[in-house]
N, C-alpha and C positions, 0 to 999 in steps of 0.2 A: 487649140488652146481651150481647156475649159476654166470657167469663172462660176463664182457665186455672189452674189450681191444684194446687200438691201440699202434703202435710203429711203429720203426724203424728198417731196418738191422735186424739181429742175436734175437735180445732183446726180439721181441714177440715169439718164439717159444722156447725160454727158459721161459718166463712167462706161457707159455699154458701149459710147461711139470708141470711146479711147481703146477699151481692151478687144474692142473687134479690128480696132487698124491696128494693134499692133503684137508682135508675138506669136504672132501667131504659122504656124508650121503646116504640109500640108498632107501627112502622114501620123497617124493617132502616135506611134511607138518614137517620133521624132518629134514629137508636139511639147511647146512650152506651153506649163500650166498656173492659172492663173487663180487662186483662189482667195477671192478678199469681198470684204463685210464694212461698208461704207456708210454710216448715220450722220452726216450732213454738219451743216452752219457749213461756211465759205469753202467749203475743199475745191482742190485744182488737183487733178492727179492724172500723171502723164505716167505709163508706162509699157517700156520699150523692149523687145526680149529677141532676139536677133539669130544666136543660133540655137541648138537643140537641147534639147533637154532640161531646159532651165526650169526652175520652179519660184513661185512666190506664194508662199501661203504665213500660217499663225502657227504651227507648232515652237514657237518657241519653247525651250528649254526640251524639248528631244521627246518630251513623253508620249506626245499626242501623235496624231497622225497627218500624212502630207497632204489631206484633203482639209484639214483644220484652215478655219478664214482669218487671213490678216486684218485685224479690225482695227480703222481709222475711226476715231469717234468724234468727238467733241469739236469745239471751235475754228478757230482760224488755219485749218489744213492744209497743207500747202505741198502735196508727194510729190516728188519726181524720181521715178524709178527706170535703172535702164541696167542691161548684163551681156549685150552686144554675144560673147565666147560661148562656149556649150558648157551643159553641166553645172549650171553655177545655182547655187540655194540660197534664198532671203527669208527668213523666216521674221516677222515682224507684227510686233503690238503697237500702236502710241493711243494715249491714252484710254478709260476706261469706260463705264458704259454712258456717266453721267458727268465727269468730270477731263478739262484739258483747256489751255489756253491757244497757244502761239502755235505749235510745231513748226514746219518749213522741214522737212528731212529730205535731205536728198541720198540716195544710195548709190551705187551704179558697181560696176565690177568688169574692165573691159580683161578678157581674157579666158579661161577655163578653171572648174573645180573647184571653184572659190562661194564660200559658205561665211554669209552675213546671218547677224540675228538681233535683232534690234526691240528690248521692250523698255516701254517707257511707259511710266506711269499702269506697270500691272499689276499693282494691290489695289485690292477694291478702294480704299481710299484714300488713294494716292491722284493727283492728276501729274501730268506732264508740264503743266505751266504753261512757262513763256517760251521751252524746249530749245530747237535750233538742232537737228542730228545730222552728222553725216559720215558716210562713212566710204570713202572712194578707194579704189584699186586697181590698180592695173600691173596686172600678172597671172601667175596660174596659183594654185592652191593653196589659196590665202585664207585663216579664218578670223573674221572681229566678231567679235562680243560687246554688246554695249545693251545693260542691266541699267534701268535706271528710274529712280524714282524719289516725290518729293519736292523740292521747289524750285526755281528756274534751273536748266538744267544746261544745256550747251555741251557736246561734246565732238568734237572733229577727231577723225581718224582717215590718215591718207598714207598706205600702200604704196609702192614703188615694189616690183621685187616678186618672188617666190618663196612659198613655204616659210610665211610669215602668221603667226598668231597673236593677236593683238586683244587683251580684255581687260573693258572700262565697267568696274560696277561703283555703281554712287546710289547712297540712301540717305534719307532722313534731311530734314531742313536746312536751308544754304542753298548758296550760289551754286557749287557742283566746278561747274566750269569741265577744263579741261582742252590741251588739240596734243592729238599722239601723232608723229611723223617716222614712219618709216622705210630706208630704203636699203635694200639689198637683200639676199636671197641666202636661206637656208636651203635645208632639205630635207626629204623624207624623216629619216631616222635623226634630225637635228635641225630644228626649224627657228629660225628665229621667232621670244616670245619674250612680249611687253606685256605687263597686268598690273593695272591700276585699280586702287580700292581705296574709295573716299565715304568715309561714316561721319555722321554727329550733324550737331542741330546747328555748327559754326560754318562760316561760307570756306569752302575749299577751292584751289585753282592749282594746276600742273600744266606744264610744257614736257611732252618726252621727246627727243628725238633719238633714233638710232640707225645707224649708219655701217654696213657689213655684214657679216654673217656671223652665224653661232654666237649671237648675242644672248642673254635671258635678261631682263630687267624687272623690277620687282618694286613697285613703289604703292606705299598704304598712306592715307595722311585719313588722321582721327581728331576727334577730341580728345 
């Protein structure tokens, strides 16, 4: 398992204890890797990486690279990350370098191939708020999307199933909200896929659920 890390105070050597027990493989080319960027105030972060391959880093939005550090920044922290399957990628922002409230995210992804990417509060002056993420799954090659930024944010998304793509992007001022529930299994060449997109300075909220396969869902709510 490799890691990178900076902090503060007490913070980084509870992060070193955590990502030395856990995830870790005992072969470089089977090794889950770990690379995150920790600046302090109350974080808890528990993460779990069980079989091979997995990865947790910060490239979100694809550009950057798999060695790029998931950065937890700001206040009241709260990670629990775990991917139990092989294969499986978290790519993850919350908050920015100065700014965040609340968070609490919890991720996990029990099964294989399965590709999380989670930013919150990534414009420079944006924070994450009062936050609340998560995003659970259990199946194989599932991917969520959850873009987010702006003021209290809250978004749950829960997986059941295969070959499911699920994306929440929310901007600008408001509540945000949101919980996407999905169960049932697409496939390769036809995956089931949910995409929610909430703009404007007005508080927005959605419930999706979807149930079967060869679903597509498509819901925007604006000002």
């Amino acid at each position: 398992m490799k890691k990178r890390m900076t902090g503060r105070g007490s913070v980084p050597r509870k992060l070193l204890a955590i990502l030395v027990a856990s995830g870790m493989m005992s072969s470089g080319v089977h090794a889950n890797d770990v690379y995150i960027e920790q600046i302090g105030d109350n974080s808890t972060i528990s993460i779990t990486q069980t079989g091979a391959g997995n990865l947790i880093n910060g490239n979100v939005g694809g550009s950057g690279a798999n060695d790029d550090a998931a950065l937890i920044k700001g206040d009241l922290n709260n990670v629990t990350i775990s991917q139990i399957g092989a294969s499986n990628t978290l790519s993850m922002i919350i908050n920015n370098e100065t700014n965040g409230t609340g968070a609490t995210v919890v991720v996990s992804a029990v099964g294989s191939g399965n590709n999380q990417t989670i930013g919150c509060g990534t414009a420079l002056s944006s924070s994450c708020n009062a936050s609340v993420i998560r995003s659970e799954i259990t199946g194989n090659n599932n991917n969520t999307v959850q873009t987010l930024s702006g003021g209290v944010v809250q978004s749950k998304i829960n997986i059941n199933g295969n070959y499911n793509n699920v994306t929440h992007t929310a901007s600008g001022a408001g509540l945000h909200s949101a919980e996407i529930a999905v169960s049932g299994s697409g496939s390769s060449a036809s995956p089931n896929a949910v995409t929610l997109t909430q703009s404007g300075v007005s508080n927005k909220n959605a419930v999706i659920t979807s149930n079967g396969s060869t679903n597509t869902i498509s819901v925007t709510q604006s000002d």
